[in-house]
Every structure is written in C-alpha cells, then in structure tokens.
C-alpha positions in Angstrom: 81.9 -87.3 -1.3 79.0 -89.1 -0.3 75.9 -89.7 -2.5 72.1 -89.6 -1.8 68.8 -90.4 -3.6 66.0 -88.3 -3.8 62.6 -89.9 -3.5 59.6 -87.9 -4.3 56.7 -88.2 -2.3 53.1 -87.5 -2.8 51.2 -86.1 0.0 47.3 -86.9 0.6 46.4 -82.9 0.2 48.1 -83.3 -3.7 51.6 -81.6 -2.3 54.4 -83.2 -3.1 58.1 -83.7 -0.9 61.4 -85.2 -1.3 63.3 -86.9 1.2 67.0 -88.0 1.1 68.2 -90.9 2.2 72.2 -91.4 3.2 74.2 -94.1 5.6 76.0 -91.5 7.7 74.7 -89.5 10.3 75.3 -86.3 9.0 72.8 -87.5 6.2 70.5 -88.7 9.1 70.8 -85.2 11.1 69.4 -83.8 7.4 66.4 -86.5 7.6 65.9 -85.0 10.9 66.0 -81.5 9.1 63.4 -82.9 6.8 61.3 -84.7 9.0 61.1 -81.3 10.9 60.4 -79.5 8.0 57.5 -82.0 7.1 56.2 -81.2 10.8 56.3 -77.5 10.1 54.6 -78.1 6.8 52.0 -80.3 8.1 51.9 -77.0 11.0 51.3 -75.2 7.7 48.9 -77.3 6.6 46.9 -77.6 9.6 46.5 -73.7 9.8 46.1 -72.9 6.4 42.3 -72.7 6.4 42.0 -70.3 9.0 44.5 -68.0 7.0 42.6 -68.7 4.1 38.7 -67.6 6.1 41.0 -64.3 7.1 42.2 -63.1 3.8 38.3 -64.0 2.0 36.6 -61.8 4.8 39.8 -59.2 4.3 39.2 -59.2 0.6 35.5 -59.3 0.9 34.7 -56.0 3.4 31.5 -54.9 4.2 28.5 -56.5 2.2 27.5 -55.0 -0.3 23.7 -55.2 0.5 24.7 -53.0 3.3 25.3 -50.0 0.8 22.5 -51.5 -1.5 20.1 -51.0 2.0 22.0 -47.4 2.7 21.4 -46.1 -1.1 17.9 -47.0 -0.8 17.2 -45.5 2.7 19.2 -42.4 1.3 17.2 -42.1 -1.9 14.4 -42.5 0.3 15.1 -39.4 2.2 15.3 -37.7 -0.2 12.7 -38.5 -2.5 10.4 -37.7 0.8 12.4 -33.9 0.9 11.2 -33.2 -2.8 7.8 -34.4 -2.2 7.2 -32.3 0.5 8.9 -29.2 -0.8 6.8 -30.3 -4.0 3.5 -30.8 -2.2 4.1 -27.5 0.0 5.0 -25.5 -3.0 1.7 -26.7 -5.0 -0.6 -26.4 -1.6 1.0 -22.5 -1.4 -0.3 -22.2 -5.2 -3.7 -23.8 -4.0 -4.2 -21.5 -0.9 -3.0 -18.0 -3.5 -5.4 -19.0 -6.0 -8.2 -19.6 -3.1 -7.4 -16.6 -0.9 -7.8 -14.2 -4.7 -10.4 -12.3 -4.7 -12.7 -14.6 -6.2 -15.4 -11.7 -6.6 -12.3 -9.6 -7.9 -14.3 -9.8 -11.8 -17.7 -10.6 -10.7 -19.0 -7.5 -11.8 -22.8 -5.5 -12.6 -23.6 -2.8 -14.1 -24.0 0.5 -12.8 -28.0 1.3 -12.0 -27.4 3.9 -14.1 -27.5 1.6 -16.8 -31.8 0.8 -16.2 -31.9 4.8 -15.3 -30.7 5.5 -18.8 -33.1 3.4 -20.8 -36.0 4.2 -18.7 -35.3 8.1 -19.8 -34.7 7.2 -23.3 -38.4 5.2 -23.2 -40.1 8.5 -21.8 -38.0 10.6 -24.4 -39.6 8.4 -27.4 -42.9 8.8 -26.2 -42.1 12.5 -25.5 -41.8 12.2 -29.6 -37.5 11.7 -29.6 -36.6 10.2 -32.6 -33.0 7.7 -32.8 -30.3 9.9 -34.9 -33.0 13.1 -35.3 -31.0 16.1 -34.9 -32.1 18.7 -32.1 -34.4 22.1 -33.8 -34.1 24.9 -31.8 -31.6 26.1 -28.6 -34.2 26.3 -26.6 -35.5 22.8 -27.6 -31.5 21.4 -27.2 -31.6 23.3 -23.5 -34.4 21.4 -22.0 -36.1 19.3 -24.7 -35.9 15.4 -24.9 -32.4 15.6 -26.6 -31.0 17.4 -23.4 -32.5 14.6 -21.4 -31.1 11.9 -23.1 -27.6 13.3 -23.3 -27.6 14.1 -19.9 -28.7 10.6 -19.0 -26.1 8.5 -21.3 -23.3 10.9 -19.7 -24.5 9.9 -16.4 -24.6 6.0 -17.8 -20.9 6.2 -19.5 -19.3 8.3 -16.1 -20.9 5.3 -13.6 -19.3 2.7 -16.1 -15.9 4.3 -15.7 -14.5 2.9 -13.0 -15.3 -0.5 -13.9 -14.1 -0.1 -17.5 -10.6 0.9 -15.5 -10.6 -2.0 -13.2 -10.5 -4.8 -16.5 -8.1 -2.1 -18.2 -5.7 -2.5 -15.1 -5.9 -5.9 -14.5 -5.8 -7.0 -18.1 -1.7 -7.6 -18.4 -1.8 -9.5 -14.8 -4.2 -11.9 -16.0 -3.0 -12.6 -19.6 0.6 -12.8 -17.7 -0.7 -15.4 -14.9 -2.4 -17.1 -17.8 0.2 -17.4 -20.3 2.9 -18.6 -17.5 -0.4 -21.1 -16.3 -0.7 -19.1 -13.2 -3.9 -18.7 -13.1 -7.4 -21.2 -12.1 -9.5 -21.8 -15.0 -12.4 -20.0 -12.7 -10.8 -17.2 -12.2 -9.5 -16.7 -16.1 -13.7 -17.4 -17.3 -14.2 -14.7 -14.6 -12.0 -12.4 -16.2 -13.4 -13.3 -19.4 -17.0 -12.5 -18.7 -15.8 -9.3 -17.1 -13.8 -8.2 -19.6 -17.2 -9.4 -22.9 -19.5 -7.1 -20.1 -17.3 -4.5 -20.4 -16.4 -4.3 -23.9 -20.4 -4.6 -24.7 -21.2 -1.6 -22.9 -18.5 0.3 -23.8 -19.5 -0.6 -27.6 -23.4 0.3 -26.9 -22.4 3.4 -25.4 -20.7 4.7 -28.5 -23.8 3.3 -30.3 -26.7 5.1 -28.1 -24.5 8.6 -28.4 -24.2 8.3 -32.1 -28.2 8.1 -32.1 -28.2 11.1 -30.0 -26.1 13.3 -31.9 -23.7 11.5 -34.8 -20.2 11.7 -33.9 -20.5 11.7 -30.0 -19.4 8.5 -29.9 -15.8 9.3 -30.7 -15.5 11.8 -27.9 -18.0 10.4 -25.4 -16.1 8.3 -23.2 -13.2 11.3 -23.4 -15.2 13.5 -21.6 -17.2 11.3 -19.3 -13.2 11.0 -18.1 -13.0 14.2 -17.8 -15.7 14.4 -15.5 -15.3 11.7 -13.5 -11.6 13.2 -12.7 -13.4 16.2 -11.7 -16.2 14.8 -9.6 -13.7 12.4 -8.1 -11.2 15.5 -7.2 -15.0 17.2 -5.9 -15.3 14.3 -4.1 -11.9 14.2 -2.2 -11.5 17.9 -1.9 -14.7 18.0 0.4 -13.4 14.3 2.4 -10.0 16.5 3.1 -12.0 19.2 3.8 -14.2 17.3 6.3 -11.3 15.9 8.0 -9.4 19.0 8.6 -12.8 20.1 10.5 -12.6 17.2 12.2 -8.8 17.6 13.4 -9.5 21.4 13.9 -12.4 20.2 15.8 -9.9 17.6 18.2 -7.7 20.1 18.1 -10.0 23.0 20.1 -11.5 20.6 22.5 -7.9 19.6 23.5 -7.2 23.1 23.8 -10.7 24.4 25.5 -9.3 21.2 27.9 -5.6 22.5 28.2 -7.4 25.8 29.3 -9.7 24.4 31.8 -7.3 22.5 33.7 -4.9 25.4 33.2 -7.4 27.4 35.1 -8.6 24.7 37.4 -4.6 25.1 38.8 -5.0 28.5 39.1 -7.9 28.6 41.2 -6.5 26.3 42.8 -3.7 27.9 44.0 -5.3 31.0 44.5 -7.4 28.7 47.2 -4.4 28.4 48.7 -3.2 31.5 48.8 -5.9 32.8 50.0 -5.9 30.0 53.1 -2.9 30.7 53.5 -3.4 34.5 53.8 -5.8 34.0 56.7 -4.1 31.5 58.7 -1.4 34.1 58.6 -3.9 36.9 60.3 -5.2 34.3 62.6 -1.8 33.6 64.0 -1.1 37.5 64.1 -4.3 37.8 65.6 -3.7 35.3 68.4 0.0 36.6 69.1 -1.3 40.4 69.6 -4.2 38.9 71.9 -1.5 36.5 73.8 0.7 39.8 74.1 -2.0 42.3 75.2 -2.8 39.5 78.1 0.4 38.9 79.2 0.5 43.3 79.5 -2.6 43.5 81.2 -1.5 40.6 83.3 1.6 42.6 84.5 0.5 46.6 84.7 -2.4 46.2 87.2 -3.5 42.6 88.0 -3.9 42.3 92.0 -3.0 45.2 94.6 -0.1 44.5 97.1 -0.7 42.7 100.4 -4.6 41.8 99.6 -3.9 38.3 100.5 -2.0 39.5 103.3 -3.8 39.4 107.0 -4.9 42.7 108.1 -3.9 43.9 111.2 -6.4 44.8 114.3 
C-alpha cells in the first residue's frame, strides 16, 4: 500500500483543488492526471464567461420595451379605428339632423284665417251679435249668421291639414327626443308648431260656440268630413283629367297607326299600279316587235328588183 497527502489549494478565482503528492511513478502519472485536469479547469475557466453572456441573453429573450413599443402602436391603432367609426357615426347624425326638413314645422296659417275675421267684422256691423241665436229661416239662410258659419267652416277645413301634419308627426318627435335624437332647433320647431296649432284649434271651438252654442263639439267633426269629401272631389276630377289625357295619347297613337297604315297602302297600290303599266308597255312593245317582224316577211321587196334587167 502506498500513502499520499492531500494538499488543498486555493485558486486566485476563490476555487479551490487538491493535489496529491506520492514517490512512485504511478503516483506521479496521477499528478500528471491532475495537472491535466487543472489545465482543463483552467480551459473551463477561461470559457466560462462566454457561456455565462449565452445563457443571460438565452434567459433574457426579446426586450421587453419591444412589446412595451408593440402594445402601444397596437392600442394606437386601434384607438384611431374607434375614433373614426366614432367621428363618422356622429358626422352621419350631423349630416341627418341637417338634411331634415328644417322647414318640416315652420308653419302659417291658412289665409282663411284673416278671410274669417274680416267677415265676422262686416257681420257685427251688419248688427251680428257674439252667442245671439239666429230669428227666422229665412234670416239663418242668408243673414249674418249664415255668413259667419259659412266662413269659420271654411277657416276650420283650411286648418285641417296642418292640424294632421303635428298629429302625425307628434310620436316621431317625442320618440327622437326622448331617445336624444333630435336638435334642440328642430324640437323648439316642433314646439311652436304644435302651441300654433293647439291655439287655433282651441279658438275655433271658441268662435263656433259664439256662433251657435254647442258647435264647438262637432265643428272640427264635420269640417273632416268635408275635407274627405272635397279632397276625394279633388282626386276624382285629377283621375279623371288623366284618363283624358291617356285616352287622348292613346287616339293620336292610333289616328298615327292609321296614317302610316294607309301611307303603306297607297303605297303599294303605287306600285301596283307601276307595275300594271310596265306590264302593258312590254306587251305593247312585243305585239309591235311581232307585227314588224310579219310585215317584214309577207310582202317586203318583190323578187329580182335588185337584179339587172335584161335588154
């Protein structure tokens, strides 16, 4: 058996390594060993802060400013895609409010209105009276009651249709309203339209009770009425005028289908007729070419008077 000594040594890089020490050779062949392992560890040592640099940039990947920079650019994008949808979706709501019909409620009064109170002057100076009951028929036929009537009916049918516009348009706008749809000019439009309305629909009722107490229930009932009536009138005869006017196309087109119908027929008849003659004329001129040709043949010259006459 052979014996050794281990002595501990303390590298400059804090490491520490043992080497043996022995008098034979196979102790010095392990020195050898050694000293080759301290060359392979110093080999280790020399590359050890390039492996250390690899596995720090394998451990650290891609910087994370990089994604930092890519969120933002991303959010970016995006942010600019909702502005413009937003911006585009608020310039549509712009453009709708501004292409309404801003005129849509700016309503007047029918003249009928001045007509009305320019009767009902001449009716109190004719001696009418405010809620004085008619005397006599004759006096309710043609008197200043008659007048009056007739003139308020004419008022109240006038205001119709515009007392049916607000009525129609009255959900749309409380709806556009209520869900903020709606321009603040075009709501104090409606507004007004709809006070003008109710006020002459409320003085209406008021001048037809001084006319005849109670009318004012029924009133705007049968001015209705007759506006369904004259407006029916009124497109009966529009139908009426343009079914003359189609019946009206309609017979030129025909008078014109006729015409050129016997235009053709003359025509042809022209032709016929040319025809026709150019036929005799050919006849004509084959019975002359045959009757000179005969002639030619039966008796034209006598024999032998070119011939030389004997002496």
């Amino acid at each position: 058996m052979s014996s050794s000594t281990e002595e501990a040594n303390i590298n400059p890089d804090g490491t520490t390594t043992f080497s043996h020490e022995a008098g034979d050779t196979g102790f010095k062949d392990a020195g050898t060993s050694d000293s080759g392992a301290e060359e392979g560890a110093d080999t280790g040592t020399e590359t050890g802060p390039e492996d250390e640099h690899t596995t720090e940039a394998i451990v650290k990947g891609v910087d994370p400013a990089l994604y930092l920079a890519l969120t933002f650019i991303i959010a970016g994008f995006l942010y600019y895609i909702w502005y413009s949808r937003n911006k585009r979706r608020q310039q549509d709501q712009e453009s709708f409010f501004l292409e309404m019909d801003g005129d849509k409620f700016n309503i007047k009064l029918p003249s009928a209105v001045d007509e009305y109170y320019e009767v009902k002057e001449k009716c109190i100076k004719s001696g009418w009276e405010p809620g004085k009951k008619h005397g006599s028929a004759a006096e309710a036929a043609t008197g200043p009651h008659r007048v009056l009537a007739q003139a308020l009916m004419k008022r109240c049918i006038a205001d119709i249709p515009l007392v049916t516009h607000v009525q129609k348009e009255s959900p749309g706008m409380n709806k556009l309203y209520a869900q903020s749809m709606c321009s603040v000019k075009q709501w104090k439009s409606y507004q007004a339209a709809e006070g003008l309305i109710s006020g002459e629909v409320e003085e209406v009722r008021a001048e037809a009770d001084d006319i005849d107490p109670g009318w004012s229930q029924t009133i705007w009932r049968q001015a209705m009425q007759y506006h369904n009536m004259l407006k029916n009138k009124h497109e009966r005869e529009a139908k009426q005028r343009e079914d003359a006017v189609t019946q009206k196309k309609v017979q030129v087109q025909q008078e014109e289908k006729k015409k050129t119908k016997g235009d053709l027929e003359k025509e042809a008849r022209q032709k016929e007729v040319a025809a026709e003659k150019a036929a005799e004329e050919l006849i004509k001129m084959e019975e002359r070419e045959k009757a000179s040709k005969k002639a030619f043949s039966n008796g034209g010259m006598k024999k032998g008077f070119l011939s030389t006459k004997k002496k």
